[in-house]
C-alpha positions in Angstrom: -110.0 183.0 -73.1 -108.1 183.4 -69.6 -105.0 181.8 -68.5 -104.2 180.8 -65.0 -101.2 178.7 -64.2 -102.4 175.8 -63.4 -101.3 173.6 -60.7 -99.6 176.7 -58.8 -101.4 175.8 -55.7 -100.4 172.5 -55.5 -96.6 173.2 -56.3 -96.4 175.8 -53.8 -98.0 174.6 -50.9 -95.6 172.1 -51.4 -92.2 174.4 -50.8 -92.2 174.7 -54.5 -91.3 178.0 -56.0 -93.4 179.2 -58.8 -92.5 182.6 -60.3 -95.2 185.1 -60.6 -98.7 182.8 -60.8 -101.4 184.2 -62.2 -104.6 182.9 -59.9 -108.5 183.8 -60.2 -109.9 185.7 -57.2 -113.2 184.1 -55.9 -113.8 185.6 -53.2 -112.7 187.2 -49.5 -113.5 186.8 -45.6 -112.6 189.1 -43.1 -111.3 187.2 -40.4 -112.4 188.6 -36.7 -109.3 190.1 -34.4 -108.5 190.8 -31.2 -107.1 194.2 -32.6 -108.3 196.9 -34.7 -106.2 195.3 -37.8 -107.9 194.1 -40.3 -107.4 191.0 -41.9 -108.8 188.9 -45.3 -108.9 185.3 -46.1 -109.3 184.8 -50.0 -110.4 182.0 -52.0 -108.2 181.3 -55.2 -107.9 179.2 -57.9 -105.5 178.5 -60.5 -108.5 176.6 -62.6 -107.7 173.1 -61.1 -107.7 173.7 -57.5 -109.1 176.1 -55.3 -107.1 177.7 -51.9 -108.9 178.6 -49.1 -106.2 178.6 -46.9 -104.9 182.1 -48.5 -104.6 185.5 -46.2 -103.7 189.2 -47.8 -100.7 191.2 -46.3 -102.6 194.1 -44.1 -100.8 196.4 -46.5 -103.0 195.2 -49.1 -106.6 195.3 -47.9 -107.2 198.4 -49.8 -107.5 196.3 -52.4 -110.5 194.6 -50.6 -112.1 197.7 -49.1 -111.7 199.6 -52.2 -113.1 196.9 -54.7 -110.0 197.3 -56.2 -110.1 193.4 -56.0 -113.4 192.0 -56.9 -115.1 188.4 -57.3 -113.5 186.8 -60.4 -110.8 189.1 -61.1 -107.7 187.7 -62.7 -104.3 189.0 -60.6 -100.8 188.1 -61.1 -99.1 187.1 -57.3 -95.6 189.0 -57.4 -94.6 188.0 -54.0 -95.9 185.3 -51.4 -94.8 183.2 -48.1 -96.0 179.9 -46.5 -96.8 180.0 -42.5 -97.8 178.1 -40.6 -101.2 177.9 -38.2 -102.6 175.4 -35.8 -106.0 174.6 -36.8 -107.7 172.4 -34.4 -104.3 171.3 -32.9 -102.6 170.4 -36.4 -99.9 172.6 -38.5 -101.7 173.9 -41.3 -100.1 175.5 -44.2 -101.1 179.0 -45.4 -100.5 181.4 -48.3 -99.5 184.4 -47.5 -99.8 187.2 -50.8 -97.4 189.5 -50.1 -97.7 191.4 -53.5 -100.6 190.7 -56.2 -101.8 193.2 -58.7 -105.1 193.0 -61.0 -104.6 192.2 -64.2 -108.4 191.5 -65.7 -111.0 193.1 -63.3 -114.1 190.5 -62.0 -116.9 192.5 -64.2 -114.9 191.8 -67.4 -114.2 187.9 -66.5 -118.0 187.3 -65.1 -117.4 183.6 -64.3 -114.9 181.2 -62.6 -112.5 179.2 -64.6 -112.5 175.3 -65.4 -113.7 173.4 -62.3 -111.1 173.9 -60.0 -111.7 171.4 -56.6 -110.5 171.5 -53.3 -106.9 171.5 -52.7 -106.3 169.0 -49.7 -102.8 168.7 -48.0 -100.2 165.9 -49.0 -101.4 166.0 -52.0 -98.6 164.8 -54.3 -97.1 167.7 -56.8 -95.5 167.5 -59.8 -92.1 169.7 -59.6 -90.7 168.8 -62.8 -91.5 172.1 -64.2 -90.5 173.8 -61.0 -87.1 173.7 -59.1 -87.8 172.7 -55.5 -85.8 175.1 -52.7 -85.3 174.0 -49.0 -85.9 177.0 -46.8 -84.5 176.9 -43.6 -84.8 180.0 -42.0 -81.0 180.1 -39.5 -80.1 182.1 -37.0 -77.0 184.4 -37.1 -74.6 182.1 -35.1 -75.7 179.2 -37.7 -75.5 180.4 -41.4 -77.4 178.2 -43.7 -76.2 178.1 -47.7 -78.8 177.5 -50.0 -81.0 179.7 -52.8 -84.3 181.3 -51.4 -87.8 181.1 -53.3 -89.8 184.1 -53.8 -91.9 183.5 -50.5 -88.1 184.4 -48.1 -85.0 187.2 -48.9 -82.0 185.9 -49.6 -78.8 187.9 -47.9 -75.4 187.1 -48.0 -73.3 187.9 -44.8 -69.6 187.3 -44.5 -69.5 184.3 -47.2 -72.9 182.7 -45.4 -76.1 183.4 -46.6 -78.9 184.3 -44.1 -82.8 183.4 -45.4 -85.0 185.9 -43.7 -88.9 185.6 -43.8 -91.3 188.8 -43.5 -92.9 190.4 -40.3 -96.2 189.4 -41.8 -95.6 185.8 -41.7 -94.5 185.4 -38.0 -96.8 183.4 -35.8 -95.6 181.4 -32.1 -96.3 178.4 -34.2 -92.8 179.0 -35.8 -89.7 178.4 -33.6 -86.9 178.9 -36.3 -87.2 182.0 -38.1 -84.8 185.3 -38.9 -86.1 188.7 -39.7 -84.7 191.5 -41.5 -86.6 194.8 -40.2 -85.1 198.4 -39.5 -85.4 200.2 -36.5 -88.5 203.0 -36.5 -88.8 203.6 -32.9 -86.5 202.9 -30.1 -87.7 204.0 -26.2 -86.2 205.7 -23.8 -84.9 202.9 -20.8 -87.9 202.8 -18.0 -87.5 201.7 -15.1 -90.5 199.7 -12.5 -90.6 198.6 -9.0 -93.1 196.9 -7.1 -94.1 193.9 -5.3 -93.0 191.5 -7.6 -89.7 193.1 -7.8 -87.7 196.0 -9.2 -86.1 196.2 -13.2 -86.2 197.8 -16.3 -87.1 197.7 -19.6 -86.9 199.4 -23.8 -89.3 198.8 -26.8 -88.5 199.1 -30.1 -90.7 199.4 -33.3 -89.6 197.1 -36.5 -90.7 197.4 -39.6 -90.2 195.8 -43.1 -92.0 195.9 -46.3 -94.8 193.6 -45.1 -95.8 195.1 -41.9 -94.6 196.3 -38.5 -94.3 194.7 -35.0 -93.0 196.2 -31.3 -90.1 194.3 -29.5 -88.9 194.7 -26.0 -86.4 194.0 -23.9 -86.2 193.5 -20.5 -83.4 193.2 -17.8 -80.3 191.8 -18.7 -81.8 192.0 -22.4 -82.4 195.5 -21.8 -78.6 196.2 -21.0 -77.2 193.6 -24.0 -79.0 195.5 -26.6 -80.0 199.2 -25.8 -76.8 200.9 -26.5 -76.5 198.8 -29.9 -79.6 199.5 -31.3 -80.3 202.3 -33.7 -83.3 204.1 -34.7 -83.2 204.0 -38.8 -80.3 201.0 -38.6 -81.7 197.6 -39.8 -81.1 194.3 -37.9 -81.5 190.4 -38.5 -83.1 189.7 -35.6 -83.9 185.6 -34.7 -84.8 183.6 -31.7 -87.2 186.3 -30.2 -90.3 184.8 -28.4 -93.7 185.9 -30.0 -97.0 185.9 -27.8 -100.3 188.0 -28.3 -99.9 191.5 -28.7 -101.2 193.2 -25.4 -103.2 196.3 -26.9 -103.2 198.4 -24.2 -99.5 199.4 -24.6 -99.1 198.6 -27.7 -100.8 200.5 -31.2 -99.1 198.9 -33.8 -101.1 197.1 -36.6 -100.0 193.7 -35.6 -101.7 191.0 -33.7 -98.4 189.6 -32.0 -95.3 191.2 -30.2 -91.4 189.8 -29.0 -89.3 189.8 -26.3 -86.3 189.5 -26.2 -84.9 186.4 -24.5 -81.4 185.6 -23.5 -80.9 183.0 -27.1 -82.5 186.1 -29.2 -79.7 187.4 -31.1 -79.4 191.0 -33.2 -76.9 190.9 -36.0 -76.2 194.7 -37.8 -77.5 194.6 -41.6 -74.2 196.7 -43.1 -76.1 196.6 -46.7 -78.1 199.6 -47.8 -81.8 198.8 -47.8 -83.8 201.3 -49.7 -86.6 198.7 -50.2 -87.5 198.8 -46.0 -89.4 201.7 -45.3 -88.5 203.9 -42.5 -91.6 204.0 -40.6 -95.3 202.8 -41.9 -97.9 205.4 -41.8 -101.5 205.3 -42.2 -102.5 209.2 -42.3 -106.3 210.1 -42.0 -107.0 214.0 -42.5 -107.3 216.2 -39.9 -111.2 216.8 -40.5 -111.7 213.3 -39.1 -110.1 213.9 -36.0 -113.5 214.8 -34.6 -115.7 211.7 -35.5 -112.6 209.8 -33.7 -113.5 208.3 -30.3 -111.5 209.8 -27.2 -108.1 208.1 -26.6 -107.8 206.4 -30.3 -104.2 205.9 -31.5 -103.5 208.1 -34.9 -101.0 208.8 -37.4 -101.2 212.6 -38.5 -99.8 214.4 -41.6 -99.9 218.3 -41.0 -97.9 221.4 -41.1 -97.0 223.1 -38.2 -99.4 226.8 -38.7 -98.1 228.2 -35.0 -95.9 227.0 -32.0 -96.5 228.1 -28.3 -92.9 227.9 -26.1 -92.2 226.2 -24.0 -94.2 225.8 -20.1 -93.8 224.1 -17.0 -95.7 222.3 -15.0 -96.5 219.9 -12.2 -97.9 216.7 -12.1 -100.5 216.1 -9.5 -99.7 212.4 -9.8 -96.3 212.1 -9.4 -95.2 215.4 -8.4 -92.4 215.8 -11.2 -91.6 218.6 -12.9 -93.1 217.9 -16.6 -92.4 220.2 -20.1 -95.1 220.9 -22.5 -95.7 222.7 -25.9 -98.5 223.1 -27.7 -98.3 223.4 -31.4 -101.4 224.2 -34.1 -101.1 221.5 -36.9 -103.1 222.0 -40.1 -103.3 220.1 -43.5 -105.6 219.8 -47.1 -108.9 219.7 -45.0 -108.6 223.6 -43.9 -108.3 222.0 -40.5 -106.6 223.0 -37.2 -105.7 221.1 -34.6 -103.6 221.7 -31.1 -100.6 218.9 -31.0 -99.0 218.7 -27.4 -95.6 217.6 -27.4 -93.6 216.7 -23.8 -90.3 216.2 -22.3 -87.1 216.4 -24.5 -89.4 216.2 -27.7 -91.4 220.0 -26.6 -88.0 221.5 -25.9 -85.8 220.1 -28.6 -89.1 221.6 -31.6 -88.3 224.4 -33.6 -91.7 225.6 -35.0 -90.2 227.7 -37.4 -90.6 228.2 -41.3 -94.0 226.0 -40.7 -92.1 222.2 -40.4 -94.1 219.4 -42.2 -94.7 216.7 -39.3 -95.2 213.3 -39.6 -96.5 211.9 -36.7 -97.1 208.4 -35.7 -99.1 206.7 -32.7 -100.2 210.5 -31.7 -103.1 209.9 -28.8 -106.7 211.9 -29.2 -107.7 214.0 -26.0 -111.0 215.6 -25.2 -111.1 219.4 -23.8 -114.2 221.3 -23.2 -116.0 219.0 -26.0 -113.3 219.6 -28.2 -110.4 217.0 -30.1 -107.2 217.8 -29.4 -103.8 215.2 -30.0 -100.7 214.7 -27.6 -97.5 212.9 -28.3 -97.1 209.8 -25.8 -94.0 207.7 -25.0 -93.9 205.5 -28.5 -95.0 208.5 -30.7 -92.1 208.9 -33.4 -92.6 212.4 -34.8 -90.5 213.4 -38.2 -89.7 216.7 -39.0 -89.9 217.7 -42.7 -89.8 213.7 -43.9 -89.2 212.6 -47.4 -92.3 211.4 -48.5 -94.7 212.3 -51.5 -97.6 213.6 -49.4 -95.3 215.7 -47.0 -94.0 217.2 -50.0 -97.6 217.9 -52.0 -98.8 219.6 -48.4 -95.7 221.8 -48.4 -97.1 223.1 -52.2 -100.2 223.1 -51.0 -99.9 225.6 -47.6 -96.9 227.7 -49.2 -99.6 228.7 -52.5 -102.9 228.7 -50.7 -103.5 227.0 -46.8 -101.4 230.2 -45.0 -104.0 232.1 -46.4 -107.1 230.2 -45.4 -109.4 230.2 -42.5 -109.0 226.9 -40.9 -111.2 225.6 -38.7 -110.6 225.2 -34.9 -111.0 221.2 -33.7 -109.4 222.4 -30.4 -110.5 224.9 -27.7 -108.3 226.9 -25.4 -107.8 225.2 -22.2 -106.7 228.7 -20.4 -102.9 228.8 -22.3 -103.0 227.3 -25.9 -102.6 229.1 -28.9 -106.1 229.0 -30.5 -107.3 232.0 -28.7 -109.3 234.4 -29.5 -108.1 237.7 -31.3 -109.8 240.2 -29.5 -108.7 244.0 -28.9 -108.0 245.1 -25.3 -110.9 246.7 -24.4 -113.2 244.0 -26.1 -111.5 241.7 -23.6 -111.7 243.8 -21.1 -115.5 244.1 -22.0 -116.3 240.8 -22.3 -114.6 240.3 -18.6 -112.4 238.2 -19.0 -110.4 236.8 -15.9 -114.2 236.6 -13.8 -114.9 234.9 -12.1 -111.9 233.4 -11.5 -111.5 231.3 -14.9 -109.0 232.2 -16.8 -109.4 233.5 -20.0 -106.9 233.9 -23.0 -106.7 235.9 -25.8 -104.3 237.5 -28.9 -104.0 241.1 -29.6 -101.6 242.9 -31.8 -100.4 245.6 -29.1 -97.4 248.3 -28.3 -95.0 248.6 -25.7 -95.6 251.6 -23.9 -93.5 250.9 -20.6 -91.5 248.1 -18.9 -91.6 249.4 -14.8 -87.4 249.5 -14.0 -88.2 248.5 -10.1 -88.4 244.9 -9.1 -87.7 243.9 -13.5 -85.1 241.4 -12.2 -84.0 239.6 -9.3 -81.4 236.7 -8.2 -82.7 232.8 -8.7 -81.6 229.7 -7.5 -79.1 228.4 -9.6 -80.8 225.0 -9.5 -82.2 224.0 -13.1 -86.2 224.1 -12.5 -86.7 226.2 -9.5 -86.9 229.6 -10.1 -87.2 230.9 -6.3 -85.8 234.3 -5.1 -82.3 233.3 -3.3 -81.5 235.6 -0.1 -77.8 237.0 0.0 -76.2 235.7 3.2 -73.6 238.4 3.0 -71.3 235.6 3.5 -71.0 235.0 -0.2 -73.3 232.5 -0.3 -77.2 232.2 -1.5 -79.8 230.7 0.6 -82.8 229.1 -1.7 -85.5 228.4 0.5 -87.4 225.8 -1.7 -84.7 223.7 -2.2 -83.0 224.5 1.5 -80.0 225.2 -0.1 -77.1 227.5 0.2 -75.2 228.4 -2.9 -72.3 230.2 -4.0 -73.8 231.4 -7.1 -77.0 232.5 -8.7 -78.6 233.7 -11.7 -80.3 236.3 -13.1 -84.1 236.4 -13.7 -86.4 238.6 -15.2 -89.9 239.5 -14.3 -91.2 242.4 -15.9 -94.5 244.4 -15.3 -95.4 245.9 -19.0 -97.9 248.4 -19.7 -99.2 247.1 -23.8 -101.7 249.3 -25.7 -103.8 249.3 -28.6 -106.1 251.5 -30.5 -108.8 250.9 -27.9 -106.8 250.9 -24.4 -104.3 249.6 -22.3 -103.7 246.2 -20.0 -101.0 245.8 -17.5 -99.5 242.5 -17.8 -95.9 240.1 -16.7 -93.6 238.9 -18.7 -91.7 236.2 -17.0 -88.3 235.4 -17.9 -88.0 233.9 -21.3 -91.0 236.3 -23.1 -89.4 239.4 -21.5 -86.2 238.4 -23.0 -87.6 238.9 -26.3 -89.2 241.8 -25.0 -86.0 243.7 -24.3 -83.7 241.9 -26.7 -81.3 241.0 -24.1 -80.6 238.0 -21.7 -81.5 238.5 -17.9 -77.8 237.8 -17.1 -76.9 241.0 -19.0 -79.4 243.1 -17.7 -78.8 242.0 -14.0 -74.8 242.6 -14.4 -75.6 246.4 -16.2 -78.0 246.8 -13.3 -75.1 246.5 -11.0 -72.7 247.9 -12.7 -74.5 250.3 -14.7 -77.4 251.9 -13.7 -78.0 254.6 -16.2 -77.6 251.5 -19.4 -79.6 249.6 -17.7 -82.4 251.8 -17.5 -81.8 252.9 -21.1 -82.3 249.1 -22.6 -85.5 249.2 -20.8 -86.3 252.0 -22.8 -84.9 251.0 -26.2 -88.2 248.5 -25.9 -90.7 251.5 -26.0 -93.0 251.6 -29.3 -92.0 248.5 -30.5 -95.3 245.6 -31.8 -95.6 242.2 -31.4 -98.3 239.6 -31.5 -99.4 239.4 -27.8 -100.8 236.3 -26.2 -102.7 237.4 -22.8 -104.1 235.3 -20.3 -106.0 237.1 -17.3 -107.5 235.6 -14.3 -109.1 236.6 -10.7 -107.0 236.5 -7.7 -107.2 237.3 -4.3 -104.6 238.3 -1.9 -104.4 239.3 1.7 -108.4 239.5 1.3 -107.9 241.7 -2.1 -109.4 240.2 -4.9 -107.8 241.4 -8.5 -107.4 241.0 -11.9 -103.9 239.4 -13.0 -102.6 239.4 -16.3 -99.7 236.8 -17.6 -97.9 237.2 -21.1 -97.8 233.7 -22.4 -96.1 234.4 -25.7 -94.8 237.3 -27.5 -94.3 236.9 -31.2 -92.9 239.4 -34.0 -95.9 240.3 -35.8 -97.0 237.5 -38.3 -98.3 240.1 -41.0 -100.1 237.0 -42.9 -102.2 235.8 -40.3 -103.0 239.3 -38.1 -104.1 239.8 -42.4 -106.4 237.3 -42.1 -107.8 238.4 -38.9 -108.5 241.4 -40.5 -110.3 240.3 -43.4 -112.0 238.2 -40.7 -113.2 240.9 -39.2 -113.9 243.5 -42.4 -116.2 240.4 -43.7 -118.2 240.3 -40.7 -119.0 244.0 -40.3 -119.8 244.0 -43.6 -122.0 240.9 -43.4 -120.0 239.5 -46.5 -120.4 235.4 -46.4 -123.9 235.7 -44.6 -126.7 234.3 -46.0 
């Protein structure tokens, strides 16, 4: 025979606190949603009344969509909270389950429990068994004393005690309620102007052990709070306004949002709070990328297998100067795919010793009928995080994924790093660079020669332009694309490099930063020994002869003053990853072999 506790219901849709409950599951409705969250209304029973009014945290609907929870199943609820609703313009009580776990499965129990009935509101309970707590969630400027039931957390702060209610319970229904949440994301201050006006604005991602939920701030707001918030720190945060989520800008698994309003107040937590999560994830495998629809909002899991530098480019749009690098993520699935990172995030990444990266809100992008992700303003990327499955993909790639073939979800768009290893000659073959698309490729190839003439030449100082200044022999520097004079300038190299291979040879450019690594030394070096000393100088462009690397190559059709050519670019050069040009190897052994074929 099964036990429920019976009259739970009643007691706690009545404020009472009753400890751990142990309910019958009858059954579940998934609720429709304006987002792509979704949610579950359950039927429960404690064997003399049955619940309707009952919804599961998101963070348990595995339990649904796993049949984890099934029809007649007998759980124990561990954690719950009562919220409110309107339902056809009156308050309406519901049961939040924050926490429930199975404790007899539905195809063991077979049948409901006694005859439960309805449960009906203002229904009079019988508390006897059951101390009664007033919850009155304050704000920070009005402490309220009292003993919290399971359903709120309980903090004390200087001598007062603050009652704080879950993420997952907030509704615009409520007007007093405090939050305790940490900080996951914080963004950058952005600034707008047009016909309504001019101002600016910051979001911020909170999460607590129930769910998440964005928060901005805008104007005055926006100056009050940005300097104090934290990313990691956790807050009480109370008097916010809540209003529908608006799903264009905003990804996260929540069907409301705040603002900020000029009563909101943000109080530091000073406690440590182990129990709220950094960030939430919910990480789907790389192999599914490409079933995903174009635009979707992801969180990734992957290890980072190669990492292109650093480029530069222009909007067309805006005009602005913009920083990009691509990066090849793979994970458990033998699947590749190209992440693009931007702005401070692309230059601050160190790709080496293959980072773990746990990436939140990353955006899917189409390329030639490929899948490919990019980071976007709210994306919060982790490097190397503490958690279970960053640490079992680590194992994983360090004993067997560096040594697999992985398959390609992204194609090259003229510059990334999932070209094609190919020798010289079978790119020159295959004519690559005609007509006029350009065509990348990898090769494992030699220096044979760096030219000494026209290697290096003085730049405008000005961070982002890289234009030739003209001496004024006055002392000063005359930059024509910024038309601006200059006392100063710096050093830049630009080196024509003849590579080889087995099967031939390929003129090709190394701009500044890959000719660098080239030659071992900085531009600013070379262009004071080139002045000063001619004869070193010429020897360091020597010292380069005979040395390998991993070669990235992109070639393309030109034409100038009526001449049509082929011009080759060095987009990366590597030191030679012995591991993967391996693979390419055995790549290429199996296939003249016809091993693998059928």
């Amino acid at each position: 025979m099964y036990s429920l506790t019976e009259g739970a219901i009643q007691k706690i849709m009545n404020g009472v606190d009753v400890d751990k409950p142990i309910i019958q599951f009858l059954g579940h409705k998934k609720l429709s949603s304006s987002t792509n969250t979704e949610r579950y209304r359950l039927l429960i029973s404690d064997g003399v009344q049955i619940n309707s009014f009952t919804m599961l945290a998101t963070q348990l609907n595995n339990l649904i969509t796993e049949n984890k929870m099934t029809e007649f199943s007998i759980c124990q609820i561990s954690r719950y909270t009562i919220s409110k609703v309107n339902n056809n313009g009156q308050q309406k009580g519901v049961m939040v389950i924050l926490g429930i776990e199975v404790i007899v499965p539905g195809s063991e129990v077979q049948k409901q429990i006694g005859n439960p009935t309805q449960y009906e509101a203002g229904a009079s309970s019988k508390p006897e068994a059951v101390k009664t707590e007033k919850i009155i969630p304050p704000s920070s400027s009005s402490l309220t004393s009292g003993k919290a039931s399971s359903n709120s957390m309980n903090t004390t702060v200087n001598g007062s005690q603050i009652i704080t209610v879950p993420i997952i319970s907030l509704s615009p229904y409520q007007n007093r309620w405090t939050i305790k949440v940490r900080v996951s994301n914080k963004s950058d201050i952005r600034h707008w102007n047009n016909s309504r006006g001019e101002g600016k604005l910051f979001s911020m991602d909170l999460v607590d052990e129930s769910g998440e939920i964005r928060c901005t701030a805008f104007k005055n707001e926006c100056d009050k709070f940005y300097e104090m918030i934290e990313i990691g720190k956790v807050y009480y945060i109370s008097r916010a306004q809540l209003k529908p989520a608006n799903k264009q800008f905003n990804n996260l698994k929540n069907d409301y949002e705040m603002t900020l309003s000029a009563d909101s107040e943000v109080v530091p937590c000073h406690e440590e709070m182990t129990d709220i999560p950094m960030i939430k994830y919910d990480f789907i495998p790389i192999s599914s990328i490409e079933q995903k629809n174009k635009d979707e909002i992801i969180d990734i899991l992957g290890i980072v297998k190669t990492a292109n530098d650093v480029q530069e480019l222009t909007s067309r749009a805006t005009q602005r100067q913009l920083k990009k690098r691509d990066i090849s993520i793979v994970d458990e699935s033998s699947t590749a795919v190209t992440l693009t990172l931007w702005g401070t995030q692309a230059e601050q990444f160190d790709g080496s010793n293959n980072p773990v990266l746990a990436i939140k809100g990353a955006r899917i992008g189409e390329f030639n009928g490929a899948k490919n992700l990019s980071t976007i303003s709210s994306t919060v990327l982790q490097i190397d995080p503490d958690l279970p499955e960053a640490h079992k993909l680590s194992g994983w790639y360090n004993t067997i994924g560096q040594k697999e073939e992985m398959k390609q979800l992204s194609k090259s768009s003229g510059g990334d790093m999932n070209a094609p290893w190919l020798t010289i000659k079978e790119a020159k073959d295959l004519q690559f660079g005609h007509p006029g698309q350009p065509h990348t490729f990898m090769t494992k190839a030699t220096i044979s020669l760096v030219r000494a003439a026209n290697c290096i030449y003085k730049a405008c100082p000005n961070e982002g332009c890289k234009k030739k200044v003209i001496d004024q022999d006055n002392g000063m520097y005359n930059c024509e694309k910024c038309q601006t004079e200059y006392p100063n300038f710096k050093y830049r190299l630009l080196a024509s490099t003849n590579f080889v291979d087995w099967s031939g040879n390929q003129w090709a450019t190394a701009f500044n930063d890959e000719a660098e690594k080239m030659l071992s030394w900085t531009a600013q070096e070379l262009g004071e020994l080139k002045d000063n000393d001619p004869n070193e100088f010429q020897r360091r462009l020597s010292d380069c002869a005979y040395k390998s690397f991993m070669v990235k190559i992109r070639v393309r059709q030109e034409t100038y003053m009526d001449e049509t050519r082929l011009k080759a670019v060095i987009v990366s050069v590597t030191p030679i990853d012995y591991i993967a040009y391996s693979a390419h190897l055995i790549k290429k052994l199996k296939e003249i072999a016809d091993i693998g074929k059928a």
